[in-house]
C-alpha positions in Angstrom: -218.7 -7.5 73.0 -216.1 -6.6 69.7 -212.7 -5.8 71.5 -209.9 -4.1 69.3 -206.2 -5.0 70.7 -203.5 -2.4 68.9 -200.1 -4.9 69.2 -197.2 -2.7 68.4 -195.3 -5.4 67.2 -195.8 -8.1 64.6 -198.5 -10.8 64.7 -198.1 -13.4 66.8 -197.0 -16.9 65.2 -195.8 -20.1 67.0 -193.6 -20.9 63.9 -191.7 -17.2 64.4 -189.9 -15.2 66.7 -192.3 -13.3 68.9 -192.0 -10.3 70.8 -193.2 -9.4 74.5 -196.0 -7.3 73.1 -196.9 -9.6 70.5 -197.1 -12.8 73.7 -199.0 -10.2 75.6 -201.5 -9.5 73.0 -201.8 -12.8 72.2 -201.9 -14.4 75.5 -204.8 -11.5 76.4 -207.0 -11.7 73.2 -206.7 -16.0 72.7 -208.6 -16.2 76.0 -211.0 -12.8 75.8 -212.3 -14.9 72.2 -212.6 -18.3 75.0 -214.8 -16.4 77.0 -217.3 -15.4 74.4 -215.7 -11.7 73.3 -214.8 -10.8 69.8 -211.2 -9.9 69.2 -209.5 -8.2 66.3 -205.6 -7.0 66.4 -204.6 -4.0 65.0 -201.3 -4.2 63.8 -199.5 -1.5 62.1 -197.9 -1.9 58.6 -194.3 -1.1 59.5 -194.0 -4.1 61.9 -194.9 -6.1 58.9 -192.1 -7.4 56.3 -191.9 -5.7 52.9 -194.5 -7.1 50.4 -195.9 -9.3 53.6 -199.8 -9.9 53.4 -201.9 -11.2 56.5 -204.8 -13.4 55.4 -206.3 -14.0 58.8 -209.7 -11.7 59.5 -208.5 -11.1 63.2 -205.9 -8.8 61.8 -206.1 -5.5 61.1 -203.3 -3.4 59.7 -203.1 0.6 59.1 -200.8 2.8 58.0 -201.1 6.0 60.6 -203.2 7.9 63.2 -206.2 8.6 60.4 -206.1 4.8 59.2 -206.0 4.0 63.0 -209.0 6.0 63.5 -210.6 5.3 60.7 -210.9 1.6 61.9 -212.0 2.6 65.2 -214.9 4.6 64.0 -215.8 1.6 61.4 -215.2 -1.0 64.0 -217.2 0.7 66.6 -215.3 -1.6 69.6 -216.6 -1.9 73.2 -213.2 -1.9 74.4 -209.8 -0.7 72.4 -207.0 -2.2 74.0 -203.5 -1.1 73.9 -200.2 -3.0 75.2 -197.7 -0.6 76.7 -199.7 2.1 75.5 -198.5 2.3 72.2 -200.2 4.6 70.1 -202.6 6.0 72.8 -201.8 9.3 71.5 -203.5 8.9 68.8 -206.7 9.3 70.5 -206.1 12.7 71.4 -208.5 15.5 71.1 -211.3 12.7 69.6 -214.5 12.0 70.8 -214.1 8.2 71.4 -217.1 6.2 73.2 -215.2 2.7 73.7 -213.6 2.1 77.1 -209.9 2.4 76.6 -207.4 0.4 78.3 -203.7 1.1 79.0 -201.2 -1.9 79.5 -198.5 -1.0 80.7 -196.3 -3.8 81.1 -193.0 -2.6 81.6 -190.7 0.6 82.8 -190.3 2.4 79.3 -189.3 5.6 80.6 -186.6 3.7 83.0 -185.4 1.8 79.6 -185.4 4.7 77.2 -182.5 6.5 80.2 -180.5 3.4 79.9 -180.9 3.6 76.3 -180.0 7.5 76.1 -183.2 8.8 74.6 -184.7 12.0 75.5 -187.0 12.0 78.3 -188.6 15.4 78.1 -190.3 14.0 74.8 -190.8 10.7 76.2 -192.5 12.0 79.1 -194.9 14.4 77.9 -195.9 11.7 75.2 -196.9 9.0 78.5 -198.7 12.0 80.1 -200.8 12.0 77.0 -201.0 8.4 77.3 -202.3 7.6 80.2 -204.9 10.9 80.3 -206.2 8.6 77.0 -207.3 5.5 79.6 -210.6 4.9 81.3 -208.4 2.2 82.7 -204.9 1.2 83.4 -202.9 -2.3 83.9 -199.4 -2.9 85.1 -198.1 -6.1 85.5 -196.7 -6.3 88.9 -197.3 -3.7 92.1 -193.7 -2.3 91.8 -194.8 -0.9 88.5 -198.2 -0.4 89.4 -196.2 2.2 92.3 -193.6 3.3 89.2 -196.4 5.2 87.3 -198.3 6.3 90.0 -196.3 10.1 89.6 -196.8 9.8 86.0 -200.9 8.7 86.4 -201.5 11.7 89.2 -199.5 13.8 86.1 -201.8 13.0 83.8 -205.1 13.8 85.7 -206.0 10.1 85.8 -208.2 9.5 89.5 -205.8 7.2 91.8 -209.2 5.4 92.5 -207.4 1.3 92.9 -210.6 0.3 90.7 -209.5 1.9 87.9 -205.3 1.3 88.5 -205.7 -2.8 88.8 -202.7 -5.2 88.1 -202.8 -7.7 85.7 -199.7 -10.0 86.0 -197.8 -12.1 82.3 -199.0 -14.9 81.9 -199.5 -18.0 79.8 -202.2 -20.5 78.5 -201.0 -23.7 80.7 -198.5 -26.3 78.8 -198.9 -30.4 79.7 -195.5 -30.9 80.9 -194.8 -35.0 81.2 -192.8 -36.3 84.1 -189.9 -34.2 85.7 -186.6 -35.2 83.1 -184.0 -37.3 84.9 -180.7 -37.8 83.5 -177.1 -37.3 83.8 -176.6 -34.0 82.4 -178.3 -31.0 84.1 -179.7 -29.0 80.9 -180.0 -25.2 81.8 -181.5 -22.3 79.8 -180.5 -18.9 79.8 -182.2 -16.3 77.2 -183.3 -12.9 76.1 -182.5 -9.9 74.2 -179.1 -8.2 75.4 -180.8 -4.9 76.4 -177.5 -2.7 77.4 -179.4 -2.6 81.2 -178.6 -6.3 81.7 -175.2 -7.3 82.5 -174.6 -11.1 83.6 -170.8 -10.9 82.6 -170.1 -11.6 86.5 -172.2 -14.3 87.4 -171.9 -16.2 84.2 -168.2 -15.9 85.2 -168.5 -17.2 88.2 -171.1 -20.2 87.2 -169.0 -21.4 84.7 -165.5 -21.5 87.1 -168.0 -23.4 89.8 -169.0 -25.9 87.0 -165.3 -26.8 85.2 -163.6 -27.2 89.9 -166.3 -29.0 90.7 -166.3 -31.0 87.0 -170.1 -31.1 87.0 -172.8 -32.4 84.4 -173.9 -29.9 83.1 -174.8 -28.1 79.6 -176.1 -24.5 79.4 -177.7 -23.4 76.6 -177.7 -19.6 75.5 -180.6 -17.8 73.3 -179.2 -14.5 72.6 -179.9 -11.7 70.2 -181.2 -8.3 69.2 -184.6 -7.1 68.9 -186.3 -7.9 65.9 -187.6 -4.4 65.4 -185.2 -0.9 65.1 -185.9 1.2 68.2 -184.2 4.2 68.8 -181.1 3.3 70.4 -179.3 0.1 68.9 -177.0 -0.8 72.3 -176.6 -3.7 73.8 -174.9 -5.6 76.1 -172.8 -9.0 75.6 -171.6 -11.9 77.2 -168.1 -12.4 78.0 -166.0 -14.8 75.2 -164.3 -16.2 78.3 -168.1 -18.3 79.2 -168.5 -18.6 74.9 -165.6 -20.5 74.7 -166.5 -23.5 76.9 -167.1 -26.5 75.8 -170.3 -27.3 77.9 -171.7 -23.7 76.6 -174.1 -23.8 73.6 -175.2 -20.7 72.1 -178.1 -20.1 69.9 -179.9 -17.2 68.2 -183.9 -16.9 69.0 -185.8 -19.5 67.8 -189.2 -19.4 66.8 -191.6 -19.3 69.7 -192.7 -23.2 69.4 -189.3 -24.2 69.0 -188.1 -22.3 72.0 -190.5 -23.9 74.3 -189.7 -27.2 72.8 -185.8 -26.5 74.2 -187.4 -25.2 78.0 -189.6 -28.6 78.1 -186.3 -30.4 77.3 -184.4 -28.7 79.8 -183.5 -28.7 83.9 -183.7 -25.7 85.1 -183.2 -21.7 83.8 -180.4 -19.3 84.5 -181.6 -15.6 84.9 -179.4 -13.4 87.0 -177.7 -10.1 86.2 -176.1 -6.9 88.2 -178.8 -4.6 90.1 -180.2 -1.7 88.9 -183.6 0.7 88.9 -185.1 -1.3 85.7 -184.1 -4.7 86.8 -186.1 -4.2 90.5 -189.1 -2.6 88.5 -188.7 -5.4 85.5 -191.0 -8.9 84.5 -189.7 -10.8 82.4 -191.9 -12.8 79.9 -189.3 -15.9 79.9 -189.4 -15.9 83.1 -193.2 -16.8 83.0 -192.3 -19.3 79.9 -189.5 -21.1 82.3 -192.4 -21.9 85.0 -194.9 -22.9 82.5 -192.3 -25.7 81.6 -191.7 -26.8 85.2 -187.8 -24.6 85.0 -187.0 -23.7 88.5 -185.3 -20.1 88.0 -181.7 -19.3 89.6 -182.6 -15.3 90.3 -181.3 -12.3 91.8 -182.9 -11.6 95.4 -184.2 -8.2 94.2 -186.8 -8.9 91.7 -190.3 -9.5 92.2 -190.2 -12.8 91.1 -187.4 -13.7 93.7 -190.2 -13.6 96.6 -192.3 -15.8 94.6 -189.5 -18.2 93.5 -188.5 -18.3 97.4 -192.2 -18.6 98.9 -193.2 -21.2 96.4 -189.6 -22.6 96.4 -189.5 -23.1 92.6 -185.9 -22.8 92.5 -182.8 -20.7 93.9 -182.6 -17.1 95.2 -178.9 -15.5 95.0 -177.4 -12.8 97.0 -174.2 -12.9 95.3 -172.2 -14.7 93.1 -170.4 -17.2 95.9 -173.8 -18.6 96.4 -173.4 -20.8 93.2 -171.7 -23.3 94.4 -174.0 -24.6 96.8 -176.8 -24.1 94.1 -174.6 -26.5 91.8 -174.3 -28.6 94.5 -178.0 -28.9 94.8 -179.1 -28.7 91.2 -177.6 -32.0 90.6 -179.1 -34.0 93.5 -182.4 -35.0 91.6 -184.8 -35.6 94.4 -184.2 -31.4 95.3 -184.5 -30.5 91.3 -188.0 -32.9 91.2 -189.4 -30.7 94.1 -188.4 -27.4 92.4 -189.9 -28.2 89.2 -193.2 -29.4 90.4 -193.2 -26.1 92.1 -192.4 -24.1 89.8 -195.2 -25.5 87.7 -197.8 -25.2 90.9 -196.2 -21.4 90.9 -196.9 -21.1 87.1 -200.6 -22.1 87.7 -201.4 -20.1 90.9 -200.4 -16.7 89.6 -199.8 -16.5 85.9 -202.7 -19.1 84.5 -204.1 -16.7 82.0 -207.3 -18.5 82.8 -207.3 -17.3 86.3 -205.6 -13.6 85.6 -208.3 -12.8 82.8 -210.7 -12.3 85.5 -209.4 -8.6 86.0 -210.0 -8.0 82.7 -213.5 -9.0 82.5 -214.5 -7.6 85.1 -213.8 -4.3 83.8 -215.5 -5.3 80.5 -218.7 -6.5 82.6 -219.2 -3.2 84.4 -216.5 -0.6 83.5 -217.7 2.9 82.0 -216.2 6.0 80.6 -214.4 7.9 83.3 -214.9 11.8 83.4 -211.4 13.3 81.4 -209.9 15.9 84.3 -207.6 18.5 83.3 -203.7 16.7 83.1 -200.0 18.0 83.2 -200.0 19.0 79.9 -203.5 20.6 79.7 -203.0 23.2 82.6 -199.4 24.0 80.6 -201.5 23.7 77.4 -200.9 27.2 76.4 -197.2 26.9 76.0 -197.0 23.1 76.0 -197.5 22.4 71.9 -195.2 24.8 71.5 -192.5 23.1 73.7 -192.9 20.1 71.5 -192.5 22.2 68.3 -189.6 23.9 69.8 -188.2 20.6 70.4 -188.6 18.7 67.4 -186.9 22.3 65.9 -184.2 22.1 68.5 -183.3 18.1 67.3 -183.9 18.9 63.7 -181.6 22.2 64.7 -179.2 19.4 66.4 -179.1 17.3 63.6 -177.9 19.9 61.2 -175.4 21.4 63.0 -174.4 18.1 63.9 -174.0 16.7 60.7 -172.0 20.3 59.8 -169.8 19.0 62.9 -169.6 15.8 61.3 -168.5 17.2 57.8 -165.9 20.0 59.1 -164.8 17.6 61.3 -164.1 15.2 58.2 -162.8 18.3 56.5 -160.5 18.3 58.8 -159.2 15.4 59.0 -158.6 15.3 55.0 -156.9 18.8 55.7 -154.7 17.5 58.4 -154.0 14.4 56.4 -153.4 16.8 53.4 -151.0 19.2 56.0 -148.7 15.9 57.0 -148.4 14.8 53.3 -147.3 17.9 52.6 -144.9 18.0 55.9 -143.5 14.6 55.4 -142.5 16.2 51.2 -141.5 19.6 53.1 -138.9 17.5 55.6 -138.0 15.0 52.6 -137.6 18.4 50.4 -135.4 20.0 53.2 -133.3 16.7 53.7 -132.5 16.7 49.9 -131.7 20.0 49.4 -129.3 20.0 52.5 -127.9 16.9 50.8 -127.5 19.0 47.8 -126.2 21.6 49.2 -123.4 20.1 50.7 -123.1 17.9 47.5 -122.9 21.9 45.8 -120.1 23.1 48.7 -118.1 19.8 48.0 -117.7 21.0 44.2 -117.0 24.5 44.6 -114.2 23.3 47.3 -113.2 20.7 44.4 -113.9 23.6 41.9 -111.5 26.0 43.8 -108.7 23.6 44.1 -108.6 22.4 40.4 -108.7 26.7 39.7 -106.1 26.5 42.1 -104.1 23.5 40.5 -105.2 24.9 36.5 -103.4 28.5 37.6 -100.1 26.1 38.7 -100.2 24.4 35.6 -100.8 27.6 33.8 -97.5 29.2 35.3 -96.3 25.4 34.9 -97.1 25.2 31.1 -96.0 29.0 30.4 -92.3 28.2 32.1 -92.5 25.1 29.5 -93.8 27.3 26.8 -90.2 28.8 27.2 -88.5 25.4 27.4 -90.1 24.1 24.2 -88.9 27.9 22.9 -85.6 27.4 23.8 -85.2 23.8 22.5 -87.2 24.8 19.4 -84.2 27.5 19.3 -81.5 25.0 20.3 -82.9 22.1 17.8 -82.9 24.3 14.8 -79.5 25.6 15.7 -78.6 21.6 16.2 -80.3 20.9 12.7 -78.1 24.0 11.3 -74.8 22.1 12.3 -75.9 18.9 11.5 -77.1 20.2 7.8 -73.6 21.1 7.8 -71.7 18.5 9.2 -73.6 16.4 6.6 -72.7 18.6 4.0 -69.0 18.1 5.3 -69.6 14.8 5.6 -70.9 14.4 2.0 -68.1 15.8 0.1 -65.4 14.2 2.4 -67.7 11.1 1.4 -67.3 12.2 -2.6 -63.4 13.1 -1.6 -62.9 9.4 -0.4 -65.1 8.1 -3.2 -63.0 9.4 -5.7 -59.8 8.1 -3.5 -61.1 4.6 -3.2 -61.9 4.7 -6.9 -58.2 5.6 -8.3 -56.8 3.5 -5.5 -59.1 1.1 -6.8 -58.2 1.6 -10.2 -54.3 1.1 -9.4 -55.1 -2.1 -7.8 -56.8 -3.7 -11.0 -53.6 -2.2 -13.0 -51.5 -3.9 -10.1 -53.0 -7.3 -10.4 -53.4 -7.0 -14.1 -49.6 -6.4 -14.9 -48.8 -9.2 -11.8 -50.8 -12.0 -14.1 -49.0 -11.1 -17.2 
């Protein structure tokens, strides 16, 4: 029988970092091709890396819902295959003779609230998923119950032979001797999804480990999902636990590496806060931790905490305070032994792909076409393509005026920018021009006084005027006198000249007739 598994995710490689779907797929095909069924993945181009080229036959690759088809009709599969239900929709309103399975691993429409994407869209497109299957898997019976609203939706019969559950699982790893040592190695790992918070227990395991100074190293494999998905939150992990020494964080690894790190390792940490997709959630490294003989410390509300507590493959906590004793009894080797070989013997018992592909074949040995009923979206059909076109209007409608927002609001901001600049010149403006005004009233005072002072030394200067008049009058009347005083002067001077001269004269006579 030719079997055609459609991925939704990149192919899986032990030497890269894998996805859920990818390990699913994988897991589910590997042993379908051990039990004598053909297998071919079909793997679409945009999980691929730019310019990347798969040379292995088993892979398939397409571009879009006409490639997809194309390869269906050319393939001509028994069985088409689909994890998570990716893509089921293609199928719609085609004639399609191969038995088609939904696996439905996990509660997307419980993920895409936390991750605030629409609904409405999100749950019309799963209506049209599941009214695609002949068949549909869950992994656990919580989610098995989860969709049954969204299978009776859907016009799917609630017949359990068609609804089956078909748990994660592994191919079985040889794991050597439970590790004994002095340090107790732990594991914690997984993509941040914003739905899982740990912030308090991590808090609290870390301030157990430093009072009670106990051996021990945790190890950290944190990151973001390879892929772009429609809302890019996540959670983180508090830089108060990053900080510690005995911390070691890491980004993914590739999947055979990763394992390497559990084989090497104690035991696995994998507690977080309560919520609706945690209680409904399976974790795929929680399947990979018991595989490589790693009791799990867990929340009491999961599914696998009733297996972890029957099977007693490792600790079950109510709330945070319960830590302490679980340190206490991590570290006593004899307990940590018995918890790993059970985990192992839990590992093989219910998620041995070996044993779990059983389900599977059994639909492939005597499944058949189930008879399509009229769905949810069939008995609304009249109005129901239109709702979708008035939606993708309506977001395309959103975006626009959103991105108008976006620019006015921009606009704005330059505007009010613009507005202060011009406010902080206006006050600086207003501040100088007070300056100068006073600087202006300060010189017409000054102004007014040295008028006032000018007019004093105008009446001064004309009073002086008069003066210098009057002396000008009184020097030449000085000058007049003195002209004639000189002139007086002068010819009493020639007067006395001509006196000294005869008196001179008589003299020389005097003496003259005295020497003879």
């Amino acid at each position: 029988m030719k079997i055609l598994i459609n991925v939704h995710s990149a192919p899986f490689k032990k030497s890269s970092i894998v996805t859920g779907n990818s390990i699913r797929a994988n897991t589910i095909g590997e042993s379908l091709i051990e039990n004598g069924f053909t297998v071919k993945y079909l793997i679409q181009k945009n999980f691929l890396k730019e310019g990347e080229k798969i040379k292995d036959e088993k892979f398939i690759t397409y571009e879009g819902r006409l490639d997809f088809l194309e390869i269906v009709k050319s393939e001509n599969p028994d069985l088409i295959y689909f994890i998570q239900g990716e893509n089921l929709e293609f199928l719609k309103g085609e004639k399609i003779d191969s038995l088609i399975i939904g696996d439905f691993i996990a509660p997307s429409l419980v993920e895409y609230y936390f991750q605030e994407l629409s609904f409405e869209e999100w749950f019309f497109k799963f209506i049209t998923r599941i009214s695609m299957c002949d068949y549909i898997l869950c992994s656990t019976d919580r989610q098995k119950a989860y969709y049954l609203n969204l299978i009776m939706c859907s016009g799917f019969p609630l017949e359990s032979n068609r609804i089956m559950t078909l748990p994660l699982s592994g191919k079985n790893i040889e794991v050597k001797n439970p590790l004994d040592g002095e340090i107790t190695r732990i594991v914690m790992g997984g993509v941040l999804w914003p739905w899982i918070d740990s912030r308090r227990y991590l808090l609290k395991f870390v301030e157990e480990i430093e009072r009670g100074n106990k051996k021990v190293e945790i190890k950290i494999f944190r990151g973001k999902y390879p892929f772009r998905i429609g809302s890019m939150k996540y959670s983180s992990i508090p830089e108060e636990v990053l900080k510690k020494g005995f911390v070691k964080v890491s980004d993914f690894l590739p999947y055979e590496k990763l394992l390497k790190e559990y084989l090497n390792s104690s035991l696995a940490f994998d507690l977080f806060e309560r919520n609706i997709e945690r209680e409904l959630s399976f974790s795929f490294r929680n399947i990979d931790y018991l595989n490589c003989s790693l009791p799990i410390i867990c929340p009491d509300f999961t599914s696998m905490s009733q297996l972890i507590e029957k099977y007693d493959a490792g600790w079950v906590v109510k709330t945070p305070n319960d830590l302490e004793k679980i340190l206490m009894e991590m570290e006593d080797q004899k307990i940590l032994r018995k918890k790993r070989k059970n985990a192992k013997k839990l590992f093989r018992e219910k998620f041995d792909i070996d044993k779990n592909i059983v389900v599977l074949k059994k639909i492939l040995k005597s499944g058949s076409k189930r008879k399509k009923k009229r769905n949810f979206i069939e008995i609304f059909g009249s109005f129901s393509d239109e709702i979708f076109e008035e939606l993708a209007e309506f977001k395309e409608e959103i975006k626009k005026l959103k991105d108008e927002v976006n620019f006015l609001r921009k606009e704005k901001e330059e505007l009010i920018e613009k507005f202060n600049e011009k406010d902080k010149d206006h006050t600086s403006s207003v501040s100088v021009i007070e300056e100068q005004k006073k600087y202006i009233a300060k010189l017409e005072s000054d102004l007014k006084k040295m008028i006032e002072i000018s007019n004093e030394k105008d009446v001064n200067l004309n009073e002086q005027k008069h003066i210098i008049e009057e002396l000008k009058k009184y020097s030449k009347e000085l000058e007049e006198k003195i002209d004639h005083l000189n002139y007086e002067n002068s010819k009493q001077q020639k007067l006395l000249s001509g006196k000294l001269v005869k008196i001179t004269l008589k003299i020389e006579d005097l003496l003259k007739g005295k020497n003879k």
